[in-house]
N, CA, C and O of each residue as an XYZ file, in Angstrom:
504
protein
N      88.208     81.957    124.646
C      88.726     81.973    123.289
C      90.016     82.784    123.215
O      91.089     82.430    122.725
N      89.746     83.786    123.718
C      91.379     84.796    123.837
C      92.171     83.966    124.372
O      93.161     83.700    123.691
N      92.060     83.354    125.570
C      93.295     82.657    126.080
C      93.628     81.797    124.961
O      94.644     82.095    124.332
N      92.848     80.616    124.537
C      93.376     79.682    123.555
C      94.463     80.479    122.550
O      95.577     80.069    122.224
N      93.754     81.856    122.115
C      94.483     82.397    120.741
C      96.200     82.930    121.505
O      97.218     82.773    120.832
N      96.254     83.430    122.680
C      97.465     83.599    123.590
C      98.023     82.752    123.874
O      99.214     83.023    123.727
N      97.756     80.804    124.589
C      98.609     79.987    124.193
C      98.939     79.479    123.353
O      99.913     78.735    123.470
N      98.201     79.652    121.926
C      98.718     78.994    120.864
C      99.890     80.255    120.175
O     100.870     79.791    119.592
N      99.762     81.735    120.257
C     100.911     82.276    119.865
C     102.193     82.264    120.451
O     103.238     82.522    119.853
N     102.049     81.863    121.996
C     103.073     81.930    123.244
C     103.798     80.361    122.653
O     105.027     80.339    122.577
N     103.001     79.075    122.245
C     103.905     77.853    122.096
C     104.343     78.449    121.025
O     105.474     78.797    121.366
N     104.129     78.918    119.565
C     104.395     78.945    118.532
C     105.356     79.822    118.332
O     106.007     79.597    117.311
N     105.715     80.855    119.020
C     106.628     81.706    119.138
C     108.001     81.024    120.180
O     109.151     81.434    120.023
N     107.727     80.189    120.989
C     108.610     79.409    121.703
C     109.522     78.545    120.590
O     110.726     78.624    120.345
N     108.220     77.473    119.866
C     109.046     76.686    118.969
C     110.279     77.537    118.161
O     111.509     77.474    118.167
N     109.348     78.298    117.523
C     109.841     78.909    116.559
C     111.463     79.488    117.238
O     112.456     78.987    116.711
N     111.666     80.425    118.275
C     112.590     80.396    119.001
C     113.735     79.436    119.048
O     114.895     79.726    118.754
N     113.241     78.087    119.505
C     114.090     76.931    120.060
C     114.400     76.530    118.487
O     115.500     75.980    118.422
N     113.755     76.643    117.206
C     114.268     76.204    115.939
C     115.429     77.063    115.580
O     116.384     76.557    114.991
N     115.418     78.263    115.877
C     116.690     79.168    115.201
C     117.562     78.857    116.336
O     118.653     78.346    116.083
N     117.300     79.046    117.304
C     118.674     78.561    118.606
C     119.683     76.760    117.960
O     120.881     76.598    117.728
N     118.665     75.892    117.886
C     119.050     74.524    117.111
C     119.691     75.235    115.683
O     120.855     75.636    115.654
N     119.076     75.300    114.898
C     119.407     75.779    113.556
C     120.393     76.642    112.840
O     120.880     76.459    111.724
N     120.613     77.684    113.742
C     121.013     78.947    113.708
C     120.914     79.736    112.384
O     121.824     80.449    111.962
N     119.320     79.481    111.554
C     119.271     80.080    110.046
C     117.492     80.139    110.325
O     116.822     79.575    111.190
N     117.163     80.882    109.426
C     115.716     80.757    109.489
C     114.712     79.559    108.343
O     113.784     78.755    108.419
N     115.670     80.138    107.332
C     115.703     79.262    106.293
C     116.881     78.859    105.536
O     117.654     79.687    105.053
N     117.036     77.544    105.420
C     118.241     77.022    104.228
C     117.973     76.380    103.056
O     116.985     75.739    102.699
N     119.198     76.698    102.402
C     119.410     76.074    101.257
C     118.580     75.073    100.777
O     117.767     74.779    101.654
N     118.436     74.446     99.806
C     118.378     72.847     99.235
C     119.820     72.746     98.477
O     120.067     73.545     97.574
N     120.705     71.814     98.834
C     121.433     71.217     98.281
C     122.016     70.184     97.712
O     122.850     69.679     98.463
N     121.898     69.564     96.491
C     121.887     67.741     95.775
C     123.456     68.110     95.289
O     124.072     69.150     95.057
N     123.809     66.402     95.261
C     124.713     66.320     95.006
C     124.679     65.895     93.574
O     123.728     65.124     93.441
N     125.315     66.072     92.446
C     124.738     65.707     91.181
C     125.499     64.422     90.565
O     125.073     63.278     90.403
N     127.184     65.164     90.179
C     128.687     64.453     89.889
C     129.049     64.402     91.095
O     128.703     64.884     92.174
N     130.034     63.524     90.579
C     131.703     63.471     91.031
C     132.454     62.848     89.763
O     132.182     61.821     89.142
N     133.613     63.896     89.540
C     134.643     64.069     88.288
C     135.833     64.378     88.581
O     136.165     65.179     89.455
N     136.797     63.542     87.616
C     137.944     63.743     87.884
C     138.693     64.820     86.914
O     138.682     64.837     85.684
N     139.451     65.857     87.952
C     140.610     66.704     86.532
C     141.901     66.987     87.314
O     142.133     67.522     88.398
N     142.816     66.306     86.149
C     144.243     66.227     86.693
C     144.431     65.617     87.722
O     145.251     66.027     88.544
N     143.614     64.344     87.938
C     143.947     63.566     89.368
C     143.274     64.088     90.402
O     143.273     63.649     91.552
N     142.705     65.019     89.998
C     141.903     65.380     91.890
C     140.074     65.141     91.530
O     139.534     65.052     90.428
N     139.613     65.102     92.554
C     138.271     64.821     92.624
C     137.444     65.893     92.891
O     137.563     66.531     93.936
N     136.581     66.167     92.014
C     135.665     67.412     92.300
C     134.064     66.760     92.260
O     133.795     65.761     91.593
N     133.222     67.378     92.953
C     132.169     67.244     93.160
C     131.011     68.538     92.723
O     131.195     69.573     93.363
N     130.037     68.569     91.869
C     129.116     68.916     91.369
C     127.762     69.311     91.801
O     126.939     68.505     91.366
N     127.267     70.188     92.447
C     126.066     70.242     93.648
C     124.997     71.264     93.025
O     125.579     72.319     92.770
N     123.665     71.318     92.699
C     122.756     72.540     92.661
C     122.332     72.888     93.838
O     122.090     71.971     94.622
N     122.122     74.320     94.294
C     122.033     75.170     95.224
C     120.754     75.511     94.727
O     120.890     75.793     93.537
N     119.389     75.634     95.138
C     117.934     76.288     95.424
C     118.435     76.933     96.485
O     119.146     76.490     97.387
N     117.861     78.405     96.251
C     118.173     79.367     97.377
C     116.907     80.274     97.204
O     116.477     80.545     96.083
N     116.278     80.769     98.451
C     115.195     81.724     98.300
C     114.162     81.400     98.658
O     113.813     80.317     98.187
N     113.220     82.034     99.549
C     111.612     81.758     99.997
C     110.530     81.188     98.243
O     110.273     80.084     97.763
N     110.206     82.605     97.819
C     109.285     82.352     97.090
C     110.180     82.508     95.762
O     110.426     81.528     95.060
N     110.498     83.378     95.558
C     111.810     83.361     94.086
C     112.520     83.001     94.253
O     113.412     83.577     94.875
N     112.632     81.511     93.703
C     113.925     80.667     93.597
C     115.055     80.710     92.996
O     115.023     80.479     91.787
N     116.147     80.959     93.520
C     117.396     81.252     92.404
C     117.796     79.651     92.290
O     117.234     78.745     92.905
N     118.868     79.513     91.385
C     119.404     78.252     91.352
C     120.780     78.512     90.983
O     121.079     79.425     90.213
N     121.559     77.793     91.472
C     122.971     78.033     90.994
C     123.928     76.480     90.937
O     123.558     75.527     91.622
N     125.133     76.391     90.072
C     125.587     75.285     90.175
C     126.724     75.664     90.678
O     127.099     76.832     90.579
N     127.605     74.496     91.441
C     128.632     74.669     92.587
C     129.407     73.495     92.373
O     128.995     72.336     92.426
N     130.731     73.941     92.091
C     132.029     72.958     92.152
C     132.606     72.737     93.517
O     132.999     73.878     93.760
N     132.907     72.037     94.541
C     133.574     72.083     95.289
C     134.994     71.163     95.092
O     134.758     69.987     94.814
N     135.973     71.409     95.162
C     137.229     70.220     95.146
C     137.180     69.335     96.459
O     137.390     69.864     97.551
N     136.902     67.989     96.344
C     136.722     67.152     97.414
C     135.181     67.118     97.788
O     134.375     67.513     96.945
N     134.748     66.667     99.004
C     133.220     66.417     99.374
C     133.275     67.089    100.925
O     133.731     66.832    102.039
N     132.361     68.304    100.105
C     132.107     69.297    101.293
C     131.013     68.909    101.975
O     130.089     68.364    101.370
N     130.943     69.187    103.654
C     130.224     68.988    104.543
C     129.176     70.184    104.584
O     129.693     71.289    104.747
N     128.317     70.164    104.511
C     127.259     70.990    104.745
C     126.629     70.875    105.838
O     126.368     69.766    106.304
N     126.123     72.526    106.697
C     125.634     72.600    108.208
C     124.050     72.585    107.816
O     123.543     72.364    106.717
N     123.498     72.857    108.926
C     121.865     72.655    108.821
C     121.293     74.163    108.117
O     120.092     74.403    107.989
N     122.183     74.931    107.777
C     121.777     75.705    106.940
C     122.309     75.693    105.881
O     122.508     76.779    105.336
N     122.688     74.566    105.277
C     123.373     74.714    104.051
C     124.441     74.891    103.596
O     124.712     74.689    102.412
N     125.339     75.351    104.564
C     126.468     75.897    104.422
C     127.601     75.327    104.276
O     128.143     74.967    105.321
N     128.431     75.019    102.777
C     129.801     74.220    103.091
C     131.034     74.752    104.270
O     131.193     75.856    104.789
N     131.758     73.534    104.421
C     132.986     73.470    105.105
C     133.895     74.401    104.546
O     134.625     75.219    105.104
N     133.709     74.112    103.235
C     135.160     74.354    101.931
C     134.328     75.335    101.322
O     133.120     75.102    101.272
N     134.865     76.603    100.758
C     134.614     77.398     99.608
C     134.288     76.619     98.214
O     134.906     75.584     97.969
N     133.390     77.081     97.372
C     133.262     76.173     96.136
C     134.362     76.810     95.177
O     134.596     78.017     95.102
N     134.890     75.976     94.577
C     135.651     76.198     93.530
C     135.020     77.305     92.522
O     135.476     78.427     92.300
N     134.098     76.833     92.082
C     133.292     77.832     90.895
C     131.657     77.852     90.740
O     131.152     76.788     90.379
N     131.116     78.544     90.889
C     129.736     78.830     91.028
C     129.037     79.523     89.289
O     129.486     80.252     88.404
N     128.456     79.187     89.399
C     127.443     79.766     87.768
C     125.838     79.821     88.414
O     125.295     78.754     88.699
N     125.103     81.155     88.630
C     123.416     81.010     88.443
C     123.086     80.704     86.909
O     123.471     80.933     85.762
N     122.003     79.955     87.747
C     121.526     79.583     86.389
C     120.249     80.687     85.879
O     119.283     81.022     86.564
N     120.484     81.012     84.845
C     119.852     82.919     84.313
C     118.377     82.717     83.384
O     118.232     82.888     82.174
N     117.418     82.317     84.351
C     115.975     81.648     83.375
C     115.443     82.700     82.618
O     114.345     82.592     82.071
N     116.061     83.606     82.551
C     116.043     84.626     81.333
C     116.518     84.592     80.293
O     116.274     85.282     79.303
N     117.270     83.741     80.449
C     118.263     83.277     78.879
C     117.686     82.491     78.250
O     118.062     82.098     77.146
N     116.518     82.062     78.920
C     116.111     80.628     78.407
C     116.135     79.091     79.073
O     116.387     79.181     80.274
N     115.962     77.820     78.675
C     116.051     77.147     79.545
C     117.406     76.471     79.447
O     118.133     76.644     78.469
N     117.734     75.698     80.476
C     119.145     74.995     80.461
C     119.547     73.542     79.372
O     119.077     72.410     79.492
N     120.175     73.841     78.717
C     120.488     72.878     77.741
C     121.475     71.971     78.096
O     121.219     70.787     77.875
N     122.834     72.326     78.731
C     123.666     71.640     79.369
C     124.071     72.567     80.105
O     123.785     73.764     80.107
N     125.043     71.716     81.003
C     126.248     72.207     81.764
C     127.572     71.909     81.092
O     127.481     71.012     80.254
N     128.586     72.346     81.220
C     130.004     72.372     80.610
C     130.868     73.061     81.893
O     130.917     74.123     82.514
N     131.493     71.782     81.867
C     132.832     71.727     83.056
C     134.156     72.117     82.301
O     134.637     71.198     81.638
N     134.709     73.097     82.285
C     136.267     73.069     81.501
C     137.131     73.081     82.426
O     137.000     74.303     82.507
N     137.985     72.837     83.295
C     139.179     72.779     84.501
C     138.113     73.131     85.552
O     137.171     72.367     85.757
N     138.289     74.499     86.336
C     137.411     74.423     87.225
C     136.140     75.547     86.876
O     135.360     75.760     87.805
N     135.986     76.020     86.022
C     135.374     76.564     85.045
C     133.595     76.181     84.720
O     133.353     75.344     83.851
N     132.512     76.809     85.427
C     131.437     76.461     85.235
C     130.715     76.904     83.462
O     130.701     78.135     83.470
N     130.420     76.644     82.721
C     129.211     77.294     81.225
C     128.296     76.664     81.270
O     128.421     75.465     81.018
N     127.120     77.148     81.576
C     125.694     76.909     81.025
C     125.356     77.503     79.460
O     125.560     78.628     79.002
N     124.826     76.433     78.898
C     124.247     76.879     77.644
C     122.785     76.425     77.878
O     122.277     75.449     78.431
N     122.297     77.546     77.223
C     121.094     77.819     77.355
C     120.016     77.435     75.820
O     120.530     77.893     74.800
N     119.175     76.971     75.671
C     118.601     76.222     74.437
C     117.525     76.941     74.366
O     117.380     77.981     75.008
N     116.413     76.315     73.347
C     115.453     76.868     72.967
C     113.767     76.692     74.078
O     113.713     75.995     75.092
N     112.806     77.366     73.619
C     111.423     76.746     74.374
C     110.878     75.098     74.385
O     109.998     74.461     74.963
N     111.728     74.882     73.598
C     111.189     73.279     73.402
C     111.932     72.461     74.656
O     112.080     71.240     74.706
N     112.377     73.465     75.688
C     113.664     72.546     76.718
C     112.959     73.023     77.818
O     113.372     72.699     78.931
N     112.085     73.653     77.732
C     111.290     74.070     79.606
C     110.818     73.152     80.385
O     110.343     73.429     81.486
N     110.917     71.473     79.735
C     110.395     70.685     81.024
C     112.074     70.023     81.650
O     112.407     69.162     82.465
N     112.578     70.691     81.016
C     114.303     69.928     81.663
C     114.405     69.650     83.335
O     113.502     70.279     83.887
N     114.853     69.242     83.858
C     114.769     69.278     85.493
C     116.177     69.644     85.466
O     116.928     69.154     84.622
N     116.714     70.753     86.633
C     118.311     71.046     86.665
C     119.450     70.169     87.014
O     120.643     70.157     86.714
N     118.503     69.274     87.919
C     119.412     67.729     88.404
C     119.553     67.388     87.331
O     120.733     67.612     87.065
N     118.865     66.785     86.145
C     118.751     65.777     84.982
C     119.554     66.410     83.751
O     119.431     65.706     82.748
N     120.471     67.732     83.524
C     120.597     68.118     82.268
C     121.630     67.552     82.527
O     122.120     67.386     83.644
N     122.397     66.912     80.604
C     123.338     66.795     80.416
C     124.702     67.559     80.867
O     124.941     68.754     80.695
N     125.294     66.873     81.304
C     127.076     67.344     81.790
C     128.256     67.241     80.926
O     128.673     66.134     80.587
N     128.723     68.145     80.614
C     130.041     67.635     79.725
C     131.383     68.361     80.200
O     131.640     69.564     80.203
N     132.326     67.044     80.687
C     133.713     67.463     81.398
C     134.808     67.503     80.479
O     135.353     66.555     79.914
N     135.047     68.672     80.410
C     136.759     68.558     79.860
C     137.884     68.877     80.700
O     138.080     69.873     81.397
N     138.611     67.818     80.501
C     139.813     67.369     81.712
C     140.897     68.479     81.300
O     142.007     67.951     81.228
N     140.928     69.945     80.986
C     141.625     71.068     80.524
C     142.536     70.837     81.597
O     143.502     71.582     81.759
């Protein structure tokens, strides 16, 4: 029985090994792509970020153009503008794009089944 419990920690500690060597993160991101919007002729793209084991943060992310993301999540390109989204404020009512400019407005209890992919977007081409 000891041996079994010694090769099963010896493979499992191997995998686990050969996953961060491949990976080079322990854990990543979730990242969706939501928009793509135009201001002043250029193309920006719209992404929510889940970040965190058990407390999930969430944040929304502008990038200008369509950033490549590594196996940990990680863009190519810096994001233009970032906003967490603050579930202390309440729940998310919309998003509001002004130039490159992230605003969340935040609504009442009657909005807690919203999904963050699904809330309304509103772009102004400032």
């Amino acid at each position: 029985m000891r041996m079994l419990i010694v090769t099963i920690f010896f493979l499992s500690t191997i995998t686990f090994a050969a996953c961060l060597n491949e990976k080079r993160c322990i854990a990543s991101d979730s990242v969706k792509h939501l928009k793509t919007f135009e201001i002043k002729d250029e193309n920006y793209n719209l992404y929510l970020r889940i970040s965190g084991f058990q407390e999930k943060e969430s944040f929304y992310e502008i990038y200008e153009g369509t950033p490549v993301f590594d196996d940990c999540a990680q863009p190519d390109i810096p994001p233009r503008a970032m906003a967490h989204i603050d579930s202390t404020k309440g729940p998310v009512s919309k998003l509001v794009i002004s130039g490159e400019k992230l605003f969340i407005a935040y609504g009442s209890e009657d909005l807690r089944n919203i999904n963050y992919e699904t809330i309304p977007i509103e772009v102004s081409n400032r």
